[in-house]
N, C-alpha and C positions, 0 to 999 in steps of 0.2 A: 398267228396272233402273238404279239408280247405283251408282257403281263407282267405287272408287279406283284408279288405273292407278300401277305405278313403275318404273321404266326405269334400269337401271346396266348398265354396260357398258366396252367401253373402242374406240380406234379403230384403225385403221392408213390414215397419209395419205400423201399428195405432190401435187405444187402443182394440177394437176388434179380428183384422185378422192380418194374418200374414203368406205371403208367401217366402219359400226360394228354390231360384235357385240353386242348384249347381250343381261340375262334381262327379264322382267314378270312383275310380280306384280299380281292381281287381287283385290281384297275387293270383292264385291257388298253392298251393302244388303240387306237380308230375310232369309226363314230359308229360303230355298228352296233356296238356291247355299252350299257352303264357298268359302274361297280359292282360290286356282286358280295356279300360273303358267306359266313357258313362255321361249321364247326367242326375240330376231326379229334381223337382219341389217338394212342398211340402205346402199345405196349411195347418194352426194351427188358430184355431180358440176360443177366450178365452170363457167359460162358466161362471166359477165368480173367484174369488182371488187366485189364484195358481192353477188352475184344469185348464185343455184345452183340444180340441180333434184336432189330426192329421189326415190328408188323406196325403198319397204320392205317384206318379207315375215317374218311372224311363226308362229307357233304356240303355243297356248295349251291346257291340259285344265282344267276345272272339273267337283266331283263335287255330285252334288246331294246335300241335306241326306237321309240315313234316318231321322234322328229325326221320331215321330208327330207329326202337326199339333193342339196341344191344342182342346182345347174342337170348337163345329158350323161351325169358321171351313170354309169352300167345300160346307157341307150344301147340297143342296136339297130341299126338305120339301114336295110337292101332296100334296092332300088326294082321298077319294074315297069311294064309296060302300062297298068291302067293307075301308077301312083307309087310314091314312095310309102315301103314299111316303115313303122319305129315301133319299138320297145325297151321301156325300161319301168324298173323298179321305182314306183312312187315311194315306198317307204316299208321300215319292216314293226312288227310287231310279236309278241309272246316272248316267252321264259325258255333258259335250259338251265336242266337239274346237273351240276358236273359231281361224281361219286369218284374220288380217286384213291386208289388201294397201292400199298406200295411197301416195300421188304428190303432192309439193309442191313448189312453188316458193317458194323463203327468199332474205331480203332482210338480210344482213346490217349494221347498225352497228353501230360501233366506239365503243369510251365508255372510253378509254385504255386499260388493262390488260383488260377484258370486252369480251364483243359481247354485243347485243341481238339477235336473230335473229328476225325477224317471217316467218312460216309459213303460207301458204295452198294450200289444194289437196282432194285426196278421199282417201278412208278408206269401202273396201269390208270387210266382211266375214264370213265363210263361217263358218255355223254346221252342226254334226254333230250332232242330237241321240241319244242313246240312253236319255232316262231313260223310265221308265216310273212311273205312276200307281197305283199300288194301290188300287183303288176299294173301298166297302162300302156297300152298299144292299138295300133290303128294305121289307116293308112292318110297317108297327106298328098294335097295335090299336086304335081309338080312346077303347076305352071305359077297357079297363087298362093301354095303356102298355105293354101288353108285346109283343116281335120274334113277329109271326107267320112271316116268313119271312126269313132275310140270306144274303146271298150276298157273296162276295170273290172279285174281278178284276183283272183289270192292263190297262190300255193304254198304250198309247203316245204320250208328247205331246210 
């Protein structure tokens, strides 16, 4: 998945610590995910003259797209003796919760009026899914093309 990530917020400091509130917004690539956003906190805490360390915790919902998937895009179509198989995914539906937790250590420089802040460290994060799959498959006949049998399911993915 790629994803645009956007982060606004605001902070509250003193010479030590330093915590910031804000929201995220998420646009995924593809037709699978709508936008999504959410909101994460963020403690920074200073060690000594430009070095700090971050903790941050987030939460995020994203809905999956319901619009049908056009055309045979994720068919799969075997062939056989009393009829051709196919399956694919008619469409998807439900939410995932994304929790992402993540710890750095920033090196700040100063560039007169701005800082530069160079940022290293990890980024966990916990995904909840609840979408489901809406399948449709069945067999077709080989000779006319026409549904000997379909059947519609849902799983879980």
């Amino acid at each position: 998945m790629i994803a645009a990530l956007f982060c606004a917020g605001m902070s509250f400091a003193n010479p030590q610590n330093e915590i910031r509130v804000g929201g995220l917004y998420l646009s995924p690539s593809g037709d699978l995910w709508e936008p999504g956003g959410g909101a994460s906190v963020e403690w920074r805490r200073l060690i000594k003259d430009n070095l700090s360390v971050s903790l941050s915790l987030g939460i995020m919902k994203l809905d999956a797209s319901t619009d049908e998937i056009p055309g045979d895009e994720g068919a799969v179509v075997t062939g056989g003796s009393t009829g051709i198989y196919y399956g694919f995914v008619d469409y998807y539906e439900g939410e995932a919760t994304i929790i992402p937790i993540s710890s750095y250590l920033i090196y700040d420089i100063p560039l007169g009026t701005a800082t530069l802040s160079l940022e290293g460290g990890f980024k966990y994060i916990f995904v909840n899914s609840d979408v489901k799959a809406h399948m449709l498959d069945g067999f077709i006949d080989p000779y006319t093309g026409q549904a000997i049998t379909a059947d519609r399911w849902t799983s879980d993915t």
